[in-house]
PAKOL-398432 format. One record per residue: residue in three letters; x, y, z of N, C-alpha, C in turn. Coordinates in pm, whole numbers, padded with zeros to 5 digits, always signed. Layout:
N
ALAXYZXYZXYZ...
//
This chain:
161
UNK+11215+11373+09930+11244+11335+10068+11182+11197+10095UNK+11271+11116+10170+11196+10997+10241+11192+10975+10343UNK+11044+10968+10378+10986+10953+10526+10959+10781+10571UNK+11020+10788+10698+11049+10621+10770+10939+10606+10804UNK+10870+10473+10835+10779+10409+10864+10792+10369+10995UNK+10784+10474+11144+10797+10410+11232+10745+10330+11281UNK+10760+10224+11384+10669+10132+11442+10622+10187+11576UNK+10445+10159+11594+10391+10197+11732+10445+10087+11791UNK+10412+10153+11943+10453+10021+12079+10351+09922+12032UNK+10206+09921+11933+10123+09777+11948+10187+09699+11837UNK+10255+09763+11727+10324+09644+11652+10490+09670+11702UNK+10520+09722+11780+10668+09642+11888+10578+09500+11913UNK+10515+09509+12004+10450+09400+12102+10403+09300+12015UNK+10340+09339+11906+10239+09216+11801+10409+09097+11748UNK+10516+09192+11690+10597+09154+11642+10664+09072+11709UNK+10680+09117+11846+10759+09039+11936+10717+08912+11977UNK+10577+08937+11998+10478+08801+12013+10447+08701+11917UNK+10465+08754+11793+10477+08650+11679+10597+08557+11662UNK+10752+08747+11702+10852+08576+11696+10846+08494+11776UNK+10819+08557+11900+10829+08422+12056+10715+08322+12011UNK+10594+08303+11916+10524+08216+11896+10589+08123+11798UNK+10648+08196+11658+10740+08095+11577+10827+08052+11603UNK+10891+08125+11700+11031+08059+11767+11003+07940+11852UNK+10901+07923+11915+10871+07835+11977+10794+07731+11911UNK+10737+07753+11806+10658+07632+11706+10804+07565+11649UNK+10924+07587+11618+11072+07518+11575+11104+07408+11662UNK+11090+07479+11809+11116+07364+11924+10977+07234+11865UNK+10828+07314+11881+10780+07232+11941+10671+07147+11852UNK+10720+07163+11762+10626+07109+11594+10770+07140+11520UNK+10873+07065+11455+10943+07130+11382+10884+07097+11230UNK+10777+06996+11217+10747+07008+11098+10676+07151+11045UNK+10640+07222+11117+10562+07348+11107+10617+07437+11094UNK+10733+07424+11147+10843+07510+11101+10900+07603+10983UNK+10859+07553+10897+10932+07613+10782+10839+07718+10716UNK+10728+07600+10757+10575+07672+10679+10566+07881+10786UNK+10592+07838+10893+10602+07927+10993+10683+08027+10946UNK+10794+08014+10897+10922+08119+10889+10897+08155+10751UNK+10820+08108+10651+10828+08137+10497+10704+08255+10532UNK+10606+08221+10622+10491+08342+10612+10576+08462+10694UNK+10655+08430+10813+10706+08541+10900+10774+08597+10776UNK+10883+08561+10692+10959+08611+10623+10840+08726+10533UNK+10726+08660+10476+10675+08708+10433+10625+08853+10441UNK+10570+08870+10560+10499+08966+10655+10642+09116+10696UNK+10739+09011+10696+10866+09119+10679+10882+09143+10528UNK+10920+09080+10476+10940+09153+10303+10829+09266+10282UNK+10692+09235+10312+10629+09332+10224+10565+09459+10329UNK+10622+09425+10453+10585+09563+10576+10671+09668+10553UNK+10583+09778+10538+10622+09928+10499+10742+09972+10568UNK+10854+10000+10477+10979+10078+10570+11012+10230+10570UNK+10919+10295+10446+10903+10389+10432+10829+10439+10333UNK+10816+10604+10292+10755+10617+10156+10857+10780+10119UNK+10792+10776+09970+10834+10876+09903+10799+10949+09754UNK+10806+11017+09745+10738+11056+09616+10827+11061+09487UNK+10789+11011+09398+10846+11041+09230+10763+11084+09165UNK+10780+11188+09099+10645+11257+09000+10528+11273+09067UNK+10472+11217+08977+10313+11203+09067+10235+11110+09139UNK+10399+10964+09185+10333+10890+09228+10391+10852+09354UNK+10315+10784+09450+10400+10806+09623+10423+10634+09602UNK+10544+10637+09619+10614+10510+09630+10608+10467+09807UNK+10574+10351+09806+10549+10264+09920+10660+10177+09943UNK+10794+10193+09995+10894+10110+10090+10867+10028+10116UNK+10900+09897+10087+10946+09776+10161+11057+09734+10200UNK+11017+09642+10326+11137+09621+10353+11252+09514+10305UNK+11194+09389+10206+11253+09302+10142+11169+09276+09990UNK+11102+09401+09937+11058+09368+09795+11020+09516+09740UNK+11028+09483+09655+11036+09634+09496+10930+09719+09590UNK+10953+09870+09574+10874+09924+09651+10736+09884+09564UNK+10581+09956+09605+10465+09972+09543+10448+10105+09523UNK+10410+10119+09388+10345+10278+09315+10229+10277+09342UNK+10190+10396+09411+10067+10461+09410+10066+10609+09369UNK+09957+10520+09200+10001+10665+09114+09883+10788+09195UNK+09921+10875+09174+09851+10986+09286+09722+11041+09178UNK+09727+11001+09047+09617+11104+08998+09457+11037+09053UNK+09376+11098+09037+09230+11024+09065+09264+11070+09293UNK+09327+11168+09295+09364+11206+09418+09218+11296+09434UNK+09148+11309+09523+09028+11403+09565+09082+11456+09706UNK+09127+11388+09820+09160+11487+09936+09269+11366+09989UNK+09297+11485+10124+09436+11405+10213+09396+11446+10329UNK+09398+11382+10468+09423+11448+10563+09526+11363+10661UNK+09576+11451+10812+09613+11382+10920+09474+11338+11006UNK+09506+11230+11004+09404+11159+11095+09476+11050+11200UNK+09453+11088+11314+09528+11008+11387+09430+10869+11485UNK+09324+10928+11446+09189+10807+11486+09120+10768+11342UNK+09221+10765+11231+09128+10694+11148+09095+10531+11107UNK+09190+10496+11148+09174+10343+11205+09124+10260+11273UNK+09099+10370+11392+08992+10354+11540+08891+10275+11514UNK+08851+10153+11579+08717+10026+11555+08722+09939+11382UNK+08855+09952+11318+08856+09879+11221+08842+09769+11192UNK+08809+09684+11091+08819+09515+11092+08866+09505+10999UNK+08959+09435+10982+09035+09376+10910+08992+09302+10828UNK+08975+09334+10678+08900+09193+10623+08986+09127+10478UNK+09103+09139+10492+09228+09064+10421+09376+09143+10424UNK+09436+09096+10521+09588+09147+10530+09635+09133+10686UNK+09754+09207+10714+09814+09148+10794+09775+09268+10929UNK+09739+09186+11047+09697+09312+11164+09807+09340+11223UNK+09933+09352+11235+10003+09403+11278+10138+09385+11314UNK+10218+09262+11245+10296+09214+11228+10375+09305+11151UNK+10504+09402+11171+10551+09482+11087+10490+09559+11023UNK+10378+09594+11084+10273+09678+11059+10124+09623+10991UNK+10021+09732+11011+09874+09685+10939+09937+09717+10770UNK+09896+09576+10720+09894+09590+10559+09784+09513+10540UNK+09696+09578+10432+09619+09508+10391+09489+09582+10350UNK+09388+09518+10361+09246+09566+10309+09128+09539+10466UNK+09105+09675+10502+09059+09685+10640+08887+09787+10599UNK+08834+09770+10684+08705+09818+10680+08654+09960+10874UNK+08619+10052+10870+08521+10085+10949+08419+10198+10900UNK+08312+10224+10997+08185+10317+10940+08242+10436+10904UNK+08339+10484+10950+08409+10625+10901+08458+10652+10756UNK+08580+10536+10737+08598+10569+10563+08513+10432+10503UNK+08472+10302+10569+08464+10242+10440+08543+10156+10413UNK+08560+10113+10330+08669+10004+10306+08767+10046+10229UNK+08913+10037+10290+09033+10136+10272+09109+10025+10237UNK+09248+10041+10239+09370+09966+10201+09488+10034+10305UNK+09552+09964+10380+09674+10032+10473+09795+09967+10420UNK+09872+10049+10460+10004+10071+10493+10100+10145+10583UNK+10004+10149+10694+10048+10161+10813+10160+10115+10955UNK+10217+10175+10969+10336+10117+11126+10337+10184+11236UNK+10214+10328+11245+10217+10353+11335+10039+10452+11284UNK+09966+10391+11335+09816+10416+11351+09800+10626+11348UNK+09854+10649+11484+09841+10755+11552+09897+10851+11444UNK+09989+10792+11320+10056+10916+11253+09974+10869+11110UNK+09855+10836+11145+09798+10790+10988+09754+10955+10928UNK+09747+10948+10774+09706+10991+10678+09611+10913+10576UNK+09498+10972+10553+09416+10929+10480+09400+11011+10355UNK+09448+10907+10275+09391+10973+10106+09303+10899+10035UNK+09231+11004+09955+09076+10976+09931+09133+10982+09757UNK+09067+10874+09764+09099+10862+09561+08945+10853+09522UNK+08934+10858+09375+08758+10841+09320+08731+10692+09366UNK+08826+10585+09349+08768+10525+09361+08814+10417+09499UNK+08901+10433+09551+08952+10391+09659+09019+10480+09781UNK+09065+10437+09893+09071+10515+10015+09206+10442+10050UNK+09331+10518+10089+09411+10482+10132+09460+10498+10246UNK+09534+10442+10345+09578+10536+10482+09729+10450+10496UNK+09815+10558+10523+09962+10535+10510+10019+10641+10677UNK+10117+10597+10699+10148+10639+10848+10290+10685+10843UNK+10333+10805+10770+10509+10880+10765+10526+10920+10899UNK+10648+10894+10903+10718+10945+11070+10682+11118+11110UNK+10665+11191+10979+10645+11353+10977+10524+11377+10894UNK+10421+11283+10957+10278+11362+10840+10280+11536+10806UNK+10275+11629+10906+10285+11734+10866+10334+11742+10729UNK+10486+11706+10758+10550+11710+10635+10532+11643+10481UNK+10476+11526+10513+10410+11488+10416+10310+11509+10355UNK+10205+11568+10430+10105+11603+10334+10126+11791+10327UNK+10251+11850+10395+10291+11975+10270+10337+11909+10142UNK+10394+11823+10124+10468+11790+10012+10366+11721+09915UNK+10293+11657+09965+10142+11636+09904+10094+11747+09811UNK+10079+11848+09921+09968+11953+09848+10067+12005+09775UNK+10185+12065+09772+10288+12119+09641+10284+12044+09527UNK+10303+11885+09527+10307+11779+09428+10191+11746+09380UNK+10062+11745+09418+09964+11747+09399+09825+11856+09346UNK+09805+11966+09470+09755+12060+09426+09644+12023+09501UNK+09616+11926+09546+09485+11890+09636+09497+11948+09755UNK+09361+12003+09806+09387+12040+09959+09408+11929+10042UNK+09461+11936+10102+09494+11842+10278+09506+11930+10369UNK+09463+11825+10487+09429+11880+10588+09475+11847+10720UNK+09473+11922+10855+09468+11823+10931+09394+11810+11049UNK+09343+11723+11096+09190+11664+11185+09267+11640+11294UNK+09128+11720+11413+09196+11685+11562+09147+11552+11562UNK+09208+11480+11692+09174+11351+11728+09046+11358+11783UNK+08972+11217+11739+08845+11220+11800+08880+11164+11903UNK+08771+11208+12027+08786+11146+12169+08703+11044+12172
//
Protein backbone atom coordinates (compact mmCIF):
# COMPACT_ATOMS: atom_id res chain seq x y z
CA UNK A 1 0.00 0.00 0.00
CA UNK A 2 0.95 3.67 -0.57
CA UNK A 3 0.38 6.21 1.87
CA UNK A 4 0.26 10.18 0.60
CA UNK A 5 2.18 12.68 2.24
CA UNK A 6 -0.35 15.19 3.18
CA UNK A 7 0.44 18.79 3.67
CA UNK A 8 -0.41 20.67 7.17
CA UNK A 9 -2.06 24.24 6.91
CA UNK A 10 1.83 25.50 8.25
CA UNK A 11 3.49 24.15 5.09
CA UNK A 12 0.18 25.35 2.85
CA UNK A 13 1.20 28.83 4.28
CA UNK A 14 5.28 28.34 4.37
CA UNK A 15 4.84 27.23 0.59
CA UNK A 16 2.69 29.87 -0.42
CA UNK A 17 4.92 32.46 1.15
CA UNK A 18 7.96 31.23 -0.49
CA UNK A 19 6.33 31.40 -3.95
CA UNK A 20 4.91 35.01 -3.36
CA UNK A 21 8.67 35.76 -2.15
CA UNK A 22 10.33 34.15 -5.46
CA UNK A 23 7.77 35.35 -7.53
CA UNK A 24 8.43 38.60 -6.52
CA UNK A 25 12.43 38.45 -6.41
CA UNK A 26 11.79 37.83 -10.81
CA UNK A 27 10.10 41.28 -10.82
CA UNK A 28 12.43 42.77 -8.51
CA UNK A 29 16.19 41.45 -8.76
CA UNK A 30 15.85 39.43 -11.99
CA UNK A 31 19.40 38.60 -11.70
CA UNK A 32 18.44 36.47 -8.61
CA UNK A 33 16.15 34.91 -10.30
CA UNK A 34 17.23 31.87 -11.55
CA UNK A 35 19.42 31.20 -8.57
CA UNK A 36 15.82 31.51 -6.75
CA UNK A 37 13.81 29.01 -8.93
CA UNK A 38 16.78 26.30 -9.21
CA UNK A 39 16.64 26.06 -5.12
CA UNK A 40 12.54 26.35 -5.22
CA UNK A 41 12.69 23.62 -7.88
CA UNK A 42 14.87 21.98 -5.60
CA UNK A 43 12.90 21.89 -2.32
CA UNK A 44 10.02 20.50 -4.70
CA UNK A 45 11.93 17.57 -6.29
CA UNK A 46 13.08 16.15 -3.11
CA UNK A 47 9.71 16.98 -0.67
CA UNK A 48 8.03 13.80 0.39
CA UNK A 49 4.91 12.77 -1.78
CA UNK A 50 4.51 9.69 -0.17
CA UNK A 51 5.85 6.36 1.26
CA UNK A 52 5.70 2.66 0.97
CA UNK A 53 7.11 -0.47 1.73
CA UNK A 54 9.18 -3.17 -0.39
CA UNK A 55 10.56 -6.04 1.58
CA UNK A 56 12.12 -4.76 4.36
CA UNK A 57 12.66 -1.45 3.29
CA UNK A 58 10.16 1.78 3.52
CA UNK A 59 10.64 3.67 0.43
CA UNK A 60 10.40 7.51 0.76
CA UNK A 61 8.35 9.34 -2.34
CA UNK A 62 9.44 12.14 -4.03
CA UNK A 63 8.04 14.32 -5.76
CA UNK A 64 10.58 15.00 -8.76
CA UNK A 65 13.52 12.38 -7.85
CA UNK A 66 14.15 8.46 -7.38
CA UNK A 67 12.37 7.66 -4.29
CA UNK A 68 14.92 7.10 -0.92
CA UNK A 69 15.37 3.51 0.77
CA UNK A 70 15.17 3.21 4.21
CA UNK A 71 16.35 -0.21 4.79
CA UNK A 72 14.22 -1.12 7.98
CA UNK A 73 16.69 -3.64 9.63
CA UNK A 74 18.66 -2.12 12.76
CA UNK A 75 14.65 -1.15 13.47
CA UNK A 76 14.32 -1.12 17.62
CA UNK A 77 10.73 0.67 17.95
CA UNK A 78 7.93 2.81 16.08
CA UNK A 79 5.45 4.93 17.41
CA UNK A 80 2.47 7.62 16.57
CA UNK A 81 3.61 10.68 17.88
CA UNK A 82 1.86 13.62 17.04
CA UNK A 83 4.05 16.17 19.32
CA UNK A 84 7.21 14.72 18.34
CA UNK A 85 8.52 17.56 16.59
CA UNK A 86 7.19 20.02 19.17
CA UNK A 87 10.29 22.81 20.11
CA UNK A 88 12.58 21.39 17.29
CA UNK A 89 15.63 23.14 15.63
CA UNK A 90 16.48 22.60 12.65
CA UNK A 91 20.07 22.10 12.15
CA UNK A 92 20.43 21.21 8.20
CA UNK A 93 17.41 20.91 5.83
CA UNK A 94 14.50 22.42 4.70
CA UNK A 95 11.75 23.96 7.51
CA UNK A 96 8.93 23.71 5.65
CA UNK A 97 8.79 24.34 2.18
CA UNK A 98 6.95 21.13 0.77
CA UNK A 99 7.49 19.89 3.90
CA UNK A 100 10.29 19.52 6.97
CA UNK A 101 13.23 17.56 5.26
CA UNK A 102 16.19 17.34 6.74
CA UNK A 103 18.33 16.84 9.92
CA UNK A 104 16.45 18.50 13.00
CA UNK A 105 17.28 18.28 16.70
CA UNK A 106 14.98 18.47 20.24
CA UNK A 107 15.50 17.18 24.08
CA UNK A 108 12.91 14.44 23.41
CA UNK A 109 14.49 12.26 20.56
CA UNK A 110 17.78 13.91 19.90
CA UNK A 111 18.92 14.43 16.72
CA UNK A 112 16.55 12.79 14.11
CA UNK A 113 16.22 13.08 10.29
CA UNK A 114 12.50 14.09 8.81
CA UNK A 115 10.47 13.53 6.24
CA UNK A 116 7.63 15.03 7.21
CA UNK A 117 4.32 17.14 5.50
CA UNK A 118 2.25 17.05 8.16
CA UNK A 119 3.86 17.22 11.88
CA UNK A 120 0.55 16.16 13.75
CA UNK A 121 0.55 12.67 11.75
CA UNK A 122 4.31 12.08 12.60
CA UNK A 123 5.73 8.62 13.35
CA UNK A 124 8.87 8.08 14.95
CA UNK A 125 11.23 5.22 14.25
CA UNK A 126 13.99 4.39 16.42
CA UNK A 127 16.94 2.62 14.63
CA UNK A 128 20.41 1.55 16.72
CA UNK A 129 21.81 4.07 15.37
CA UNK A 130 19.62 6.85 14.10
CA UNK A 131 15.98 8.26 14.69
CA UNK A 132 13.64 8.86 12.00
CA UNK A 133 10.18 10.68 11.86
CA UNK A 134 8.02 10.39 8.68
CA UNK A 135 4.27 11.75 8.55
CA UNK A 136 1.64 8.98 6.30
CA UNK A 137 -1.80 10.36 5.72
CA UNK A 138 -3.05 6.90 7.85
CA UNK A 139 -0.30 6.37 10.60
CA UNK A 140 -2.54 3.88 12.25
CA UNK A 141 -2.25 2.12 9.20
CA UNK A 142 1.14 2.38 8.78
CA UNK A 143 2.61 1.38 11.63
CA UNK A 144 0.05 -1.95 11.49
CA UNK A 145 1.86 -2.64 8.41
CA UNK A 146 5.09 -1.87 10.18
CA UNK A 147 4.62 -4.29 12.88
CA UNK A 148 3.43 -7.31 10.28
CA UNK A 149 6.61 -6.38 8.00
CA UNK A 150 8.73 -5.91 10.69
CA UNK A 151 7.92 -7.70 13.91
CA UNK A 152 8.84 -4.68 16.08
CA UNK A 153 6.39 -3.40 18.53
CA UNK A 154 4.81 0.07 17.69
CA UNK A 155 2.89 2.02 19.33
CA UNK A 156 0.73 4.74 19.77
CA UNK A 157 1.35 7.98 22.17
CA UNK A 158 -1.29 10.42 23.34
CA UNK A 159 -0.45 13.98 22.55
CA UNK A 160 1.48 15.83 24.98
CA UNK A 161 -0.25 18.97 26.26
Amino acid sequence: MRYRAPWSASVKWITAGVVVLFTSLVFLTPWASAAAWALFFALFAFGPSGYSFEGRDLVIHRRAWSPFRLPLSGLTGAWVAPDAMRRSLRTFGNGGVFGFTGWFHNSRLGRYRAWVTDPRKAIVLEFENETVVVSPGHPHLFVDELRERTGVEATVEAAEA
